[in-house]
Backbone of each chain as ProteinMPNN parsed JSONL, in Angstrom:
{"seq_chain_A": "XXXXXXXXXXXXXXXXXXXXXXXXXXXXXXXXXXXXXXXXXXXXXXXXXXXXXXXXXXXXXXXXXXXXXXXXXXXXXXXXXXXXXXXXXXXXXXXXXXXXXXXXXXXXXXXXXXXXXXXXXXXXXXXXXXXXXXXXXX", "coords_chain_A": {"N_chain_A": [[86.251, 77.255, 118.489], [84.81, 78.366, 120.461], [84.273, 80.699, 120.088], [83.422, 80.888, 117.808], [81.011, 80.005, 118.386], [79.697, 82.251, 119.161], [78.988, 83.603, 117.316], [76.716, 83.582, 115.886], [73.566, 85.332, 115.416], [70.434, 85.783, 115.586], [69.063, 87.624, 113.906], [71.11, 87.976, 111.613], [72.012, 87.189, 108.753], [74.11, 86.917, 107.538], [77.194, 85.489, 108.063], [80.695, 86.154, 108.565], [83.874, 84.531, 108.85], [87.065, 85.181, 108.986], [90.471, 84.042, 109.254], [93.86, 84.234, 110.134], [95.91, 82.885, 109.514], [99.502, 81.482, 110.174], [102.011, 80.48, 107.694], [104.186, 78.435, 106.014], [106.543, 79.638, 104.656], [108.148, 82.741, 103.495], [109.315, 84.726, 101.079], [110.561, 82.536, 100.043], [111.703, 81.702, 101.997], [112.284, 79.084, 104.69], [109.453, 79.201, 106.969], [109.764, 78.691, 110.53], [108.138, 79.106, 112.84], [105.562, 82.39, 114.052], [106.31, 85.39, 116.093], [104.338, 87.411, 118.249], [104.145, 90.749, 119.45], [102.688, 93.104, 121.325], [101.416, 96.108, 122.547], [99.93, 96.544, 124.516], [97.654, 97.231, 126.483], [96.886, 99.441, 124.378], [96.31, 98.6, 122.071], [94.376, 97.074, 122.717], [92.354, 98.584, 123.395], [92.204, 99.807, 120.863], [91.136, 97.458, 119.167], [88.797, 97.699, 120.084], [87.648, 100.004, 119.81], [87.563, 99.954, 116.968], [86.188, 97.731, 116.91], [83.437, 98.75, 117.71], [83.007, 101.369, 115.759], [83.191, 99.508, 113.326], [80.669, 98.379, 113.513], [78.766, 100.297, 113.925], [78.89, 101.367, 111.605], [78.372, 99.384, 109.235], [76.438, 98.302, 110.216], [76.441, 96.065, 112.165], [75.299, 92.66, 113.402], [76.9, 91.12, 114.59], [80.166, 91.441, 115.816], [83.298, 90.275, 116.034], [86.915, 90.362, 117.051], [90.344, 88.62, 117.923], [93.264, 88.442, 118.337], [96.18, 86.851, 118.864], [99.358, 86.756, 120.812], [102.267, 85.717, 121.542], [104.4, 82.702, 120.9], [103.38, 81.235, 117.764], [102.189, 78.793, 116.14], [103.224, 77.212, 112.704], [100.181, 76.895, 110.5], [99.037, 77.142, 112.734], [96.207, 79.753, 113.978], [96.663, 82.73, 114.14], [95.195, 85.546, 114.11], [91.59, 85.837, 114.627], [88.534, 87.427, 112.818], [85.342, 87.771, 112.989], [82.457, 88.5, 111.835], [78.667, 89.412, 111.74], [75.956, 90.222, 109.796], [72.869, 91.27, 108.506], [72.933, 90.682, 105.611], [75.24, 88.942, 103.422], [76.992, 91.126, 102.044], [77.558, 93.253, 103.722], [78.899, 91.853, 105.854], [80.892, 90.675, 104.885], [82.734, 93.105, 103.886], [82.652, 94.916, 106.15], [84.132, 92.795, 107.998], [86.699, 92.431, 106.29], [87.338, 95.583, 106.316], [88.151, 95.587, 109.074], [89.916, 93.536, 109.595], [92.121, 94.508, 108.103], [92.275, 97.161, 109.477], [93.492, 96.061, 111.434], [95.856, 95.051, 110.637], [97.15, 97.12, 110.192], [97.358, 99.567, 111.548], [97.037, 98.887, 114.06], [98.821, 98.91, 117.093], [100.576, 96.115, 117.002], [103.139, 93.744, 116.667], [104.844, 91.281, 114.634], [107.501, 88.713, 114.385], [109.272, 87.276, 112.146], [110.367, 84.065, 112.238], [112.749, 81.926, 111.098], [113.492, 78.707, 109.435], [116.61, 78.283, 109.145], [116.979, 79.838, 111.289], [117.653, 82.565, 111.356], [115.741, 85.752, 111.878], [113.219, 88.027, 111.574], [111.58, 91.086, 111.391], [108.656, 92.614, 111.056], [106.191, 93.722, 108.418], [104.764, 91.617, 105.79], [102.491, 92.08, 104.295], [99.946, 91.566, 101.916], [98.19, 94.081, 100.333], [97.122, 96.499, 99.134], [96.576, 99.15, 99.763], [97.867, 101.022, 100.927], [101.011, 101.704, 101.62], [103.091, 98.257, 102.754], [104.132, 97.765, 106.388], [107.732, 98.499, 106.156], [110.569, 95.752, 106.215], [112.537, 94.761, 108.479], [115.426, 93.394, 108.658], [117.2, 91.201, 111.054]], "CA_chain_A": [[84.83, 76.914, 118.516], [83.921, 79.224, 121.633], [83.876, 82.218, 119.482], [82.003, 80.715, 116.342], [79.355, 79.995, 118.935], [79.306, 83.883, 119.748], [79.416, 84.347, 115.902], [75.188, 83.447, 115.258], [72.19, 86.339, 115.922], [68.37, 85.684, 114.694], [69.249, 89.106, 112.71], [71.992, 88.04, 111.0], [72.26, 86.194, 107.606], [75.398, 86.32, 106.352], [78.483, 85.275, 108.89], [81.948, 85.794, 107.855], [85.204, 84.232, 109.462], [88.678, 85.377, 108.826], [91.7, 83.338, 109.998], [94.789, 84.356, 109.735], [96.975, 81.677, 109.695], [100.923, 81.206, 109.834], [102.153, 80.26, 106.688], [105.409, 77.881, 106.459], [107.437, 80.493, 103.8], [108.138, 84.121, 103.207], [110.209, 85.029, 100.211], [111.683, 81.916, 99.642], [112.506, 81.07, 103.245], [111.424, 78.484, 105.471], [109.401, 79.772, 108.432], [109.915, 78.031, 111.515], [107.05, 80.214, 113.295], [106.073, 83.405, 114.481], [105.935, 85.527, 117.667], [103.65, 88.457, 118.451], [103.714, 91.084, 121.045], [101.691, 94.359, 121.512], [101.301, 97.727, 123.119], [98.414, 95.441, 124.492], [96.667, 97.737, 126.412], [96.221, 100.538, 123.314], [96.1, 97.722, 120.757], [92.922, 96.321, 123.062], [91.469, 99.867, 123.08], [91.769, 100.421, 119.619], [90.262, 97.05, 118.741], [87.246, 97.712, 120.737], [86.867, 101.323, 119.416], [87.397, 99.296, 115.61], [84.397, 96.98, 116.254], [82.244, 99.573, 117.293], [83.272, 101.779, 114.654], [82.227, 98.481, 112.177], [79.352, 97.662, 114.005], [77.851, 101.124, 113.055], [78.952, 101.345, 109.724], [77.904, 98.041, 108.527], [75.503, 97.841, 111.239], [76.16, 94.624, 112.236], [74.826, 91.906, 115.202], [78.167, 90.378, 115.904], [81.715, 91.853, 115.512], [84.859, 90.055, 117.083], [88.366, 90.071, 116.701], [91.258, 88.385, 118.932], [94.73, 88.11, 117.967], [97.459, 86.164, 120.249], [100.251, 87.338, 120.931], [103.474, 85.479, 121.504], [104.614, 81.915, 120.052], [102.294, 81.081, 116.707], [102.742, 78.1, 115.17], [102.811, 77.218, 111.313], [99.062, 76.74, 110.308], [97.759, 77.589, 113.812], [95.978, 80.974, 113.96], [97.342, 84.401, 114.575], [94.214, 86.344, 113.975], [90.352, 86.164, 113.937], [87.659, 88.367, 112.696], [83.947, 87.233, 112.384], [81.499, 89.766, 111.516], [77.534, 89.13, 110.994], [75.233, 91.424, 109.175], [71.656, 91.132, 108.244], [73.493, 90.261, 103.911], [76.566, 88.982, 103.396], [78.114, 92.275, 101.497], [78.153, 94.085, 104.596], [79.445, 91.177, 106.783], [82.492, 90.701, 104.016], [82.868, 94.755, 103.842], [83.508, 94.735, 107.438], [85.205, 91.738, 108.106], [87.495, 92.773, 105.489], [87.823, 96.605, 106.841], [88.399, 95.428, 110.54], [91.293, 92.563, 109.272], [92.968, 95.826, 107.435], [92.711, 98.016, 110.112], [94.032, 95.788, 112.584], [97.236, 94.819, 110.041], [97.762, 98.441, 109.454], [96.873, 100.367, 112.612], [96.979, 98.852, 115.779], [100.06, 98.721, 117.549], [101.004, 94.519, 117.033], [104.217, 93.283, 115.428], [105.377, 90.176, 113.902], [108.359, 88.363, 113.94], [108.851, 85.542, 111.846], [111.384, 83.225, 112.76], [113.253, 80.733, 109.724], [114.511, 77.374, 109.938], [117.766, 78.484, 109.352], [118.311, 81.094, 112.74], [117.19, 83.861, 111.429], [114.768, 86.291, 111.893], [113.053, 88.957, 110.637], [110.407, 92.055, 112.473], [107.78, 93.535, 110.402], [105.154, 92.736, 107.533], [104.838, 91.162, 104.327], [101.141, 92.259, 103.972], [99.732, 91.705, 100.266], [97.021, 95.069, 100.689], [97.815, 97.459, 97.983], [95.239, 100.159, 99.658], [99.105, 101.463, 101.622], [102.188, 100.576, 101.858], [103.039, 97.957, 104.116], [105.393, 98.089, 106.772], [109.134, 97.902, 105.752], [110.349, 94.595, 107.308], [113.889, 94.798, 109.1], [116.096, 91.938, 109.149], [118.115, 91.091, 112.134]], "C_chain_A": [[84.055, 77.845, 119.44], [83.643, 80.651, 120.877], [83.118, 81.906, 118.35], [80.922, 80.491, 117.069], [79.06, 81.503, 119.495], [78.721, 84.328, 118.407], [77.668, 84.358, 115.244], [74.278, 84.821, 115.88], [71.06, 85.681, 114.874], [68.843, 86.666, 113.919], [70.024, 88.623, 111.689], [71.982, 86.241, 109.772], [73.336, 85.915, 107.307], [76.865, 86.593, 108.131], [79.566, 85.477, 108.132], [83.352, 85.272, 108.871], [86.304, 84.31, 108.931], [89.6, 84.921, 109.637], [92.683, 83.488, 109.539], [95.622, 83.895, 110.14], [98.516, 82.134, 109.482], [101.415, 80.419, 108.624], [103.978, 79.753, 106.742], [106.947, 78.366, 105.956], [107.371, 82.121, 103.631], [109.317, 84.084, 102.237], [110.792, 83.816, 99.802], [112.442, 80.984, 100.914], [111.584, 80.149, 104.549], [110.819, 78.873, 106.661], [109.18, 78.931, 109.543], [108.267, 78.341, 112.52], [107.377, 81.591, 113.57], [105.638, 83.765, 115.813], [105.469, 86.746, 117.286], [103.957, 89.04, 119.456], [103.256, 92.276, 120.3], [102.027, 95.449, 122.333], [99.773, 97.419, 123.533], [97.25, 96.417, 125.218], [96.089, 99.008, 125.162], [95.965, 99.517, 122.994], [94.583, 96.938, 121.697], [91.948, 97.255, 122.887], [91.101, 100.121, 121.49], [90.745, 99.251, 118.813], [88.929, 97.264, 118.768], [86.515, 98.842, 120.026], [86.733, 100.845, 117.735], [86.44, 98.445, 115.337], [83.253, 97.758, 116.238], [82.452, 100.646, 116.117], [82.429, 100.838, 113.605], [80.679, 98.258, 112.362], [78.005, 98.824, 113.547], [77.578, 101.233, 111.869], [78.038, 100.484, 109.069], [76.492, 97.49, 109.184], [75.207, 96.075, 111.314], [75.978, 93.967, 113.911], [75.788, 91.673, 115.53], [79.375, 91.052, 115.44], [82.488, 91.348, 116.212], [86.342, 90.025, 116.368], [89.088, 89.854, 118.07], [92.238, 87.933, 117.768], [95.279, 87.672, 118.842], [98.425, 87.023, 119.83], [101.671, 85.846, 121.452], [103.514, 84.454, 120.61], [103.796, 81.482, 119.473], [102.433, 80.06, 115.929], [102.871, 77.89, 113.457], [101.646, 76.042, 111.003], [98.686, 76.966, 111.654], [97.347, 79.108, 113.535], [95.96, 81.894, 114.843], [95.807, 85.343, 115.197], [93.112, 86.309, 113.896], [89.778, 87.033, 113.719], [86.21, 87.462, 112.576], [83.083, 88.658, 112.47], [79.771, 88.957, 111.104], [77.162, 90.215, 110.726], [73.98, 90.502, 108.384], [71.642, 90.185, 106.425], [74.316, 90.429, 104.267], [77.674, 89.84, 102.703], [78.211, 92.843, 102.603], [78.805, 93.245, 105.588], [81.0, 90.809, 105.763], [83.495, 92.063, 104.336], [83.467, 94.974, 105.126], [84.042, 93.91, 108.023], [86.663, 92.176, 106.996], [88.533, 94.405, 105.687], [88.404, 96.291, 108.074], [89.929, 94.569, 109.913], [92.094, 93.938, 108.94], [93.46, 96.801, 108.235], [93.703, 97.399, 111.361], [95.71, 95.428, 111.612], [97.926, 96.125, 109.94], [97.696, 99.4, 110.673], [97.262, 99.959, 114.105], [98.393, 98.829, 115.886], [100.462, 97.141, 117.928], [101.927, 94.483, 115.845], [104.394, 91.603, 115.469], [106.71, 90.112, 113.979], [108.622, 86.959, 113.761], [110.075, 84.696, 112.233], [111.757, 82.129, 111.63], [114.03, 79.858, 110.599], [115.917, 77.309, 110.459], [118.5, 79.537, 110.536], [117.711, 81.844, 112.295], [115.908, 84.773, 111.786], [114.305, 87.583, 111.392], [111.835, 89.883, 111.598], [109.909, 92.416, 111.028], [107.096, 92.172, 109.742], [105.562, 92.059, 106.152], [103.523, 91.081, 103.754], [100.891, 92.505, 102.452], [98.562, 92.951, 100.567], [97.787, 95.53, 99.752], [97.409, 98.534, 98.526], [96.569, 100.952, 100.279], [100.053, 100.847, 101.683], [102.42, 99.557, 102.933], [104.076, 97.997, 104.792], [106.301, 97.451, 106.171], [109.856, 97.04, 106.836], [111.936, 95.107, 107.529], [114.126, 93.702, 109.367], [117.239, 92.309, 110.418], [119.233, 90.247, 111.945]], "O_chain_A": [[82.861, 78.091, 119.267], [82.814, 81.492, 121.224], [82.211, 82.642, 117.963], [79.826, 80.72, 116.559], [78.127, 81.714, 120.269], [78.021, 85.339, 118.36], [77.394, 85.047, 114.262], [74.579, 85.166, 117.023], [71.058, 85.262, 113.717], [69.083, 86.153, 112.826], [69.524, 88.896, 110.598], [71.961, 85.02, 109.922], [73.668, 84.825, 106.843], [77.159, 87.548, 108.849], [79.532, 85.027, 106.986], [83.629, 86.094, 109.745], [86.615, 83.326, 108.259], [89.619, 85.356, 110.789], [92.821, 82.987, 108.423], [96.226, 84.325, 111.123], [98.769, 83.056, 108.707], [100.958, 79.284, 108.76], [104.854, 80.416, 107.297], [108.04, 77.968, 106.359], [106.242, 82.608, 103.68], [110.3, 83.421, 102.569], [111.738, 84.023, 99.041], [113.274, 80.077, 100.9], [110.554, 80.493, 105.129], [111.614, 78.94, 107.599], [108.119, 78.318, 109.421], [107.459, 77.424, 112.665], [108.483, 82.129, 113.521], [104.951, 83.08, 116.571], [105.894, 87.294, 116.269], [104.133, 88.386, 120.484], [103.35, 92.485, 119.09], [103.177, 95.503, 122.769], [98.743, 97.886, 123.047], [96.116, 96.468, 124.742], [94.914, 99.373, 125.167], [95.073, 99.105, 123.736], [93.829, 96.238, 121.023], [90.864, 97.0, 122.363], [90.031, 100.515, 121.028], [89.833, 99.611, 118.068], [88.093, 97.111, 117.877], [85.329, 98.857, 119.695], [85.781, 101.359, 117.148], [85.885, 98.227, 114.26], [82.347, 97.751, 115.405], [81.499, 100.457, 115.36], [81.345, 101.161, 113.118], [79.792, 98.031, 111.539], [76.884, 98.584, 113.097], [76.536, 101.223, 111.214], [77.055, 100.863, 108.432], [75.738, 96.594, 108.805], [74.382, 95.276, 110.872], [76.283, 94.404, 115.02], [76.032, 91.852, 116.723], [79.344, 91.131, 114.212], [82.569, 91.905, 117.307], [86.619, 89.653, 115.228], [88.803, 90.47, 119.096], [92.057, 87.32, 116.716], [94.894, 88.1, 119.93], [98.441, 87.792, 118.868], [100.999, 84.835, 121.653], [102.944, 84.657, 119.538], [102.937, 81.055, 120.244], [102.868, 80.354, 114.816], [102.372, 78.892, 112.944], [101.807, 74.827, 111.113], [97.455, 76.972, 111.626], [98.146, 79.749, 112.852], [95.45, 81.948, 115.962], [95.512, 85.657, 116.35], [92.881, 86.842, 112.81], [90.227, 87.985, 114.358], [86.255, 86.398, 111.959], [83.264, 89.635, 113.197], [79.713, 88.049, 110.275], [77.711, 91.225, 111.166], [74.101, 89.402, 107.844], [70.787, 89.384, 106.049], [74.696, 91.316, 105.032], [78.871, 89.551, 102.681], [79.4, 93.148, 102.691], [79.426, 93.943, 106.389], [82.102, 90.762, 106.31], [84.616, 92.072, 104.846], [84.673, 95.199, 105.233], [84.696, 94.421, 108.932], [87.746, 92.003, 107.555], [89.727, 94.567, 105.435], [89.47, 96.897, 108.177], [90.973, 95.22, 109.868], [92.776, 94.334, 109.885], [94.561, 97.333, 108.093], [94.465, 98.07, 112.057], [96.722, 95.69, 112.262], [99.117, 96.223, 109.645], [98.396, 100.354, 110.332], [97.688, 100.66, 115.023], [99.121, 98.738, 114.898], [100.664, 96.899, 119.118], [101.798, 94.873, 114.684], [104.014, 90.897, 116.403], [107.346, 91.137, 113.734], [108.454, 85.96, 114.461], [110.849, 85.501, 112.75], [110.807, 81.414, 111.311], [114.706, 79.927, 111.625], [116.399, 76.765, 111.453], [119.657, 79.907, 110.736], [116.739, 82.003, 113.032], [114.917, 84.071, 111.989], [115.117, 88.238, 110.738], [111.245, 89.277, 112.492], [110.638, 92.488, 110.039], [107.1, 90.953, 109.909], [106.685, 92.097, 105.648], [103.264, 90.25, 102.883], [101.447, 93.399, 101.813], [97.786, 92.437, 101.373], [98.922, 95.127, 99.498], [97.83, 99.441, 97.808], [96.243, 102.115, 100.043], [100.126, 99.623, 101.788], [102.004, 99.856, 104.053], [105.119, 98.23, 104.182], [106.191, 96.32, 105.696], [109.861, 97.339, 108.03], [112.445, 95.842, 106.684], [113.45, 92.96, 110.079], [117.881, 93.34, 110.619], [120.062, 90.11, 112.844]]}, "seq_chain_B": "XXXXXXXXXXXXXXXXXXXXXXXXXXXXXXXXXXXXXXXXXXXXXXXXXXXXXXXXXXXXXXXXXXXXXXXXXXXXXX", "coords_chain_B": {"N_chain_B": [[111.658, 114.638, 133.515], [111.212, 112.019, 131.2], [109.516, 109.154, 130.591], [110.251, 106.012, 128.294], [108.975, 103.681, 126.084], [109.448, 100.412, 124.183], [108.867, 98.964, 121.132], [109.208, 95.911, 119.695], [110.942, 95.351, 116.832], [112.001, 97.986, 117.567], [113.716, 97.487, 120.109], [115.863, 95.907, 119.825], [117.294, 98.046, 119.832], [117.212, 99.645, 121.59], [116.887, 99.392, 125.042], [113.674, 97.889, 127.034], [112.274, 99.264, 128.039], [113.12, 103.048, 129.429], [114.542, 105.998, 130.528], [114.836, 109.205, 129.702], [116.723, 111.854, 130.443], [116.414, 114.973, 130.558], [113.694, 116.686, 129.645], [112.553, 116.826, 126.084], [111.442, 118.958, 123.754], [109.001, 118.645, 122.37], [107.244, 115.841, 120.227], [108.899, 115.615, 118.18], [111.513, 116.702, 118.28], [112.06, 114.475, 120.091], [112.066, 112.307, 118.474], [114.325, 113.111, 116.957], [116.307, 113.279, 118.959], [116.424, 110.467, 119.531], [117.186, 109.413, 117.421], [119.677, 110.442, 117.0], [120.55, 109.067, 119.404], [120.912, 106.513, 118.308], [122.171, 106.078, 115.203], [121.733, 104.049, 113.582], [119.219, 102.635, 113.735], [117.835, 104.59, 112.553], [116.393, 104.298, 109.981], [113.555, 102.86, 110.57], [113.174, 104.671, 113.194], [112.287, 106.966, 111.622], [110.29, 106.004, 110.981], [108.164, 105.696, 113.016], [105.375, 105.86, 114.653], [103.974, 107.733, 117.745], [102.8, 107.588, 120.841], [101.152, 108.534, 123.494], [99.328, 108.243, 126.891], [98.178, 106.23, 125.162], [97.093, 107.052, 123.263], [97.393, 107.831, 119.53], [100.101, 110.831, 118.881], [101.142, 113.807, 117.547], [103.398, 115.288, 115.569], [104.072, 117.672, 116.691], [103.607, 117.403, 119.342], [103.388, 118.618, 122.598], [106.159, 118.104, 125.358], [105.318, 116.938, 128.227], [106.973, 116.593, 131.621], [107.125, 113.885, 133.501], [105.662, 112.313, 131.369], [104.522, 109.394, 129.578], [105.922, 107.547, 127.272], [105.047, 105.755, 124.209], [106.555, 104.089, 122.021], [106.23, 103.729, 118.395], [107.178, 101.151, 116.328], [106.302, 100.637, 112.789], [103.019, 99.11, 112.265], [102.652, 95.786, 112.502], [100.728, 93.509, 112.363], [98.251, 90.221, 112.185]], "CA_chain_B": [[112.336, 113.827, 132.396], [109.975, 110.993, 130.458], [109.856, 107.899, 130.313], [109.968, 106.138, 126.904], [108.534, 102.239, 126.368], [110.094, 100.566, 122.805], [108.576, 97.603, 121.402], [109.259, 95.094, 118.366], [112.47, 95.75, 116.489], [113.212, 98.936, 118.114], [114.577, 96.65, 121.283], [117.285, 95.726, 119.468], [118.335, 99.198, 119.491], [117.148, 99.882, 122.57], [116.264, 99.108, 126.306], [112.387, 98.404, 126.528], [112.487, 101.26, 129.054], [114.004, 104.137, 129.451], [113.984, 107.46, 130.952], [115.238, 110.417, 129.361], [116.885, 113.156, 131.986], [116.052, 116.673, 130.161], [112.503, 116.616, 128.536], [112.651, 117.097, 124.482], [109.906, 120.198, 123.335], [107.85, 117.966, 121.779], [108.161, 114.335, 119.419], [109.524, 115.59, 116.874], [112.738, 116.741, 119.008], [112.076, 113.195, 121.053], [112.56, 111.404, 117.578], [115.834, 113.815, 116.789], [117.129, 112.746, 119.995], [116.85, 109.1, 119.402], [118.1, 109.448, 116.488], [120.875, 110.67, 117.447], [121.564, 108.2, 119.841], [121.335, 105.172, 117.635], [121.726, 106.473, 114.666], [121.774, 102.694, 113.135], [118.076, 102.92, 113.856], [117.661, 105.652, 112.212], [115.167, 104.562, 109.116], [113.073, 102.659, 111.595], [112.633, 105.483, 114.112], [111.539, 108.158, 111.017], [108.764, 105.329, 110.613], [108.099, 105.417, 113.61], [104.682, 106.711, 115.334], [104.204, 107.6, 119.313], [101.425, 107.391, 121.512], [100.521, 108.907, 125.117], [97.839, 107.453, 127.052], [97.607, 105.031, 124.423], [96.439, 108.178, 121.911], [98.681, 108.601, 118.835], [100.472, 112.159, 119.199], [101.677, 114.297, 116.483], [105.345, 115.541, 115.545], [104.023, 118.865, 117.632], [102.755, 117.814, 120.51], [104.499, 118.865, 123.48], [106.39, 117.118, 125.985], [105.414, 116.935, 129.918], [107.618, 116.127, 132.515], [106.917, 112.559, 133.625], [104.582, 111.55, 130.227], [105.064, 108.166, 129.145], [105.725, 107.736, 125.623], [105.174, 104.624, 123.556], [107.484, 104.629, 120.901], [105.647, 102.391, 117.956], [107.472, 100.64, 114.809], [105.148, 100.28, 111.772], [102.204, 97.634, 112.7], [102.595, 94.393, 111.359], [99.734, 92.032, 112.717], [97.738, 89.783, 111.252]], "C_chain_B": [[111.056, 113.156, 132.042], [110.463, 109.805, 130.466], [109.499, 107.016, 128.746], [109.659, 104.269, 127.312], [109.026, 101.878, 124.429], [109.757, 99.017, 122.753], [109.241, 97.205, 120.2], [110.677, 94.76, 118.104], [112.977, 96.165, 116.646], [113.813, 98.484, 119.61], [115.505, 96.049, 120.832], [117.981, 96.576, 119.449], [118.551, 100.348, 121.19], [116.493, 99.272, 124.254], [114.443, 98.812, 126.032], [111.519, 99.445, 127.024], [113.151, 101.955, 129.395], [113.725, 105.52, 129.277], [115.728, 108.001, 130.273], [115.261, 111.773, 130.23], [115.45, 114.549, 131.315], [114.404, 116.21, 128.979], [112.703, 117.206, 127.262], [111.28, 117.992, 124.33], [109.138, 119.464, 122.98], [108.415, 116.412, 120.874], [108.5, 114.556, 118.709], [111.106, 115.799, 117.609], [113.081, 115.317, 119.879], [112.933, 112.632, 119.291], [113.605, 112.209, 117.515], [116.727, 112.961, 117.761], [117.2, 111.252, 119.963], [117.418, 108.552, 118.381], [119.549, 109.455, 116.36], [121.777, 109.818, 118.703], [121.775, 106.654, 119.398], [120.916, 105.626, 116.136], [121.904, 105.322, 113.38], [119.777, 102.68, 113.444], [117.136, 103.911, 113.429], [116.066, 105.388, 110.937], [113.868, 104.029, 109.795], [112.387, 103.849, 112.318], [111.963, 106.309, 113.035], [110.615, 107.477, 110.779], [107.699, 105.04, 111.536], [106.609, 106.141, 113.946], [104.69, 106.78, 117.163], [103.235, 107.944, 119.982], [101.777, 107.648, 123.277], [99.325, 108.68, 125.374], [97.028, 107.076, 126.035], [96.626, 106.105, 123.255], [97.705, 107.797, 120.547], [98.666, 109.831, 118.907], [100.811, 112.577, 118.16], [102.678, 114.49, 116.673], [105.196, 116.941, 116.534], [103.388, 119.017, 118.991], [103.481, 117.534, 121.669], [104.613, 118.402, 124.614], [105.924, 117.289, 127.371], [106.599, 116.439, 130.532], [106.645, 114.542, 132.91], [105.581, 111.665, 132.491], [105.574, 110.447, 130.122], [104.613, 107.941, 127.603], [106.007, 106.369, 125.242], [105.811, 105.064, 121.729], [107.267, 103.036, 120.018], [105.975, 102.275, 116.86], [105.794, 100.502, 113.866], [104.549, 98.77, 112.576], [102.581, 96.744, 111.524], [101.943, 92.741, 112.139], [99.355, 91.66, 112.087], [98.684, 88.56, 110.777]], "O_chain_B": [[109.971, 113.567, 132.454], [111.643, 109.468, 130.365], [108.518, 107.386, 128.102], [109.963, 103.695, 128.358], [108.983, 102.75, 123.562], [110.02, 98.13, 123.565], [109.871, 98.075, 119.599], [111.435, 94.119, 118.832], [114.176, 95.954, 116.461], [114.429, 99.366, 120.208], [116.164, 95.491, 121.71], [119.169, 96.429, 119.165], [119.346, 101.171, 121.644], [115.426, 98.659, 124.219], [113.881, 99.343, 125.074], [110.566, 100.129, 126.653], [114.172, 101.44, 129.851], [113.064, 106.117, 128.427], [116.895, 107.609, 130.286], [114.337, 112.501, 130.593], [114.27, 114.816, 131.544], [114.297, 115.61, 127.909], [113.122, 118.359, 127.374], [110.202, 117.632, 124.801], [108.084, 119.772, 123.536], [109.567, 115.981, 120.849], [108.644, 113.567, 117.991], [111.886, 114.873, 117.387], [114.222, 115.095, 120.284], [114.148, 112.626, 119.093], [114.172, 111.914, 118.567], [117.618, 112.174, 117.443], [118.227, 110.796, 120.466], [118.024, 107.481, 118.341], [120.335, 108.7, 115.789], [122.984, 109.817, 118.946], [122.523, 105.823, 119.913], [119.744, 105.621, 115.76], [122.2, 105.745, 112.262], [119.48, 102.923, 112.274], [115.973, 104.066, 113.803], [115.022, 106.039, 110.979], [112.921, 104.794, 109.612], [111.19, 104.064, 112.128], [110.804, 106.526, 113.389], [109.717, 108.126, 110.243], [106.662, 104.432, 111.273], [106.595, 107.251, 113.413], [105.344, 105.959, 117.807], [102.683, 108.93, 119.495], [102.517, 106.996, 124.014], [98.372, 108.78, 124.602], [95.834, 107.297, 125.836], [95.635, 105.757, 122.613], [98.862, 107.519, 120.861], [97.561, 110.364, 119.002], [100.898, 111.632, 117.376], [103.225, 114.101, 117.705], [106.213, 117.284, 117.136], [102.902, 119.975, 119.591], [104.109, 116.49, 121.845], [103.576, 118.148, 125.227], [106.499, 118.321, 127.717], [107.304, 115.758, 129.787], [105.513, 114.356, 132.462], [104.853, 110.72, 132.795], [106.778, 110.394, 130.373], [103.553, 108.068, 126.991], [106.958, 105.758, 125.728], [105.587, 105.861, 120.819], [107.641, 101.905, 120.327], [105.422, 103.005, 116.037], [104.636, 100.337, 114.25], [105.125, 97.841, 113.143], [102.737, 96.85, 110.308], [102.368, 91.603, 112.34], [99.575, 92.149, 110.979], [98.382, 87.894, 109.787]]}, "name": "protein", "num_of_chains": 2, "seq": "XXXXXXXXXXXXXXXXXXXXXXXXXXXXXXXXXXXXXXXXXXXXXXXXXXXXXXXXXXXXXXXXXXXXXXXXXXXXXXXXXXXXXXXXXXXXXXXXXXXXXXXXXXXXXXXXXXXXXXXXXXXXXXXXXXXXXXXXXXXXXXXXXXXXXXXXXXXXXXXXXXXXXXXXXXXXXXXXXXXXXXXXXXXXXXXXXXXXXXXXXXXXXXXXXXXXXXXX"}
């Protein structure tokens, strides 16, 4: 809630919120949760230099993103983005570029954790625009 | 020498720090050399990118004496 109240400007018509939730399966397998860690100070730099980056582009009033980092539960959230913009195509457009760049770019990994013990490092990102990382089982 | 920092999956293969005596010419000889010492890590590390003061570096960019190198598996946030 403390960041959807950052998420309004007088300028801005169209809000968007992205949540990227934990999800209770991958492939077939139950996921217990997951854990995050970072290369936290780049991965904070690069966000920052990724909103302003959006914020020109799209020229928008609000840009945020925070991700956590360690234990994630299933359905709590991993990831936000909110983006405003004056119309909601450019607050999608960059809400949508920023989520992408941060799955594909920054330095943050994933590992999901299954019911059964196991675990697993990397992605399972649906994006077609690149490959996504190749996941390594442990 | 350098010091190297190893996050995610590649800590299963390795320390999450660790200095390297003899400096490597540049990352492309850094990745050779880690290659070569786990070479079970091997498809991993060629996926690997590496970052000084939090820059990414290229395969030619050459090594200092005491740089600190982040040694970064494919992202997978989100």
């Amino acid at each position: 809630m403390a960041l959807w109240e950052q998420a309004h400007h007088p300028a801005a018509g169209g809000v968007v919120l992205f949540s990227g939730e934990v999800r209770n399966n991958h492939q077939g397998k139950e996921v217990s949760h997951l854990s995050y860690e970072a290369a936290e100070q780049m991965a904070n730099k690069m966000i920052a230099a990724l909103l302003d980056e959006a914020k020109q582009r799209w020229e928008l009033q609000v840009a945020i993103a925070v991700h956590r980092l360690g234990k994630v539960s299933v359905m709590e959230t991993a990831v936000v983005v909110i983006t405003a913009a004056a119309h909601r195509a450019e607050a999608y457009a960059a809400n949508q570029y920023i989520i992408d760049r941060i799955k594909h770019h920054v330095p943050l990994w994933k590992c999901e954790h299954f019911v059964d013990g196991g675990r697993e490092w990397g992605g399972h990102c649906s994006c077609h625009e690149e490959p996504a990382a190749e996941a390594y089982t442990i | 020498m350098i010091t190297l920092e190893f996050f995610a999956g590649l800590k299963d293969y390795f320390p999450p720090v660790m200095e390297v005596r003899e400096t490597p010419e540049d990352i492309n000889s850094l990745r050779r050399y880690l290659i070569d010492q786990q070479s079970f890590a091997k498809t991993l590390l060629e996926q690997c990118r590496f970052a000084i003061d939090d820059t990414f570096v290229q395969e030619d960019y050459p090594l200092r004496q005491g740089d600190l190198v982040l040694v970064i598996p494919p992202s997978s946030g989100g």
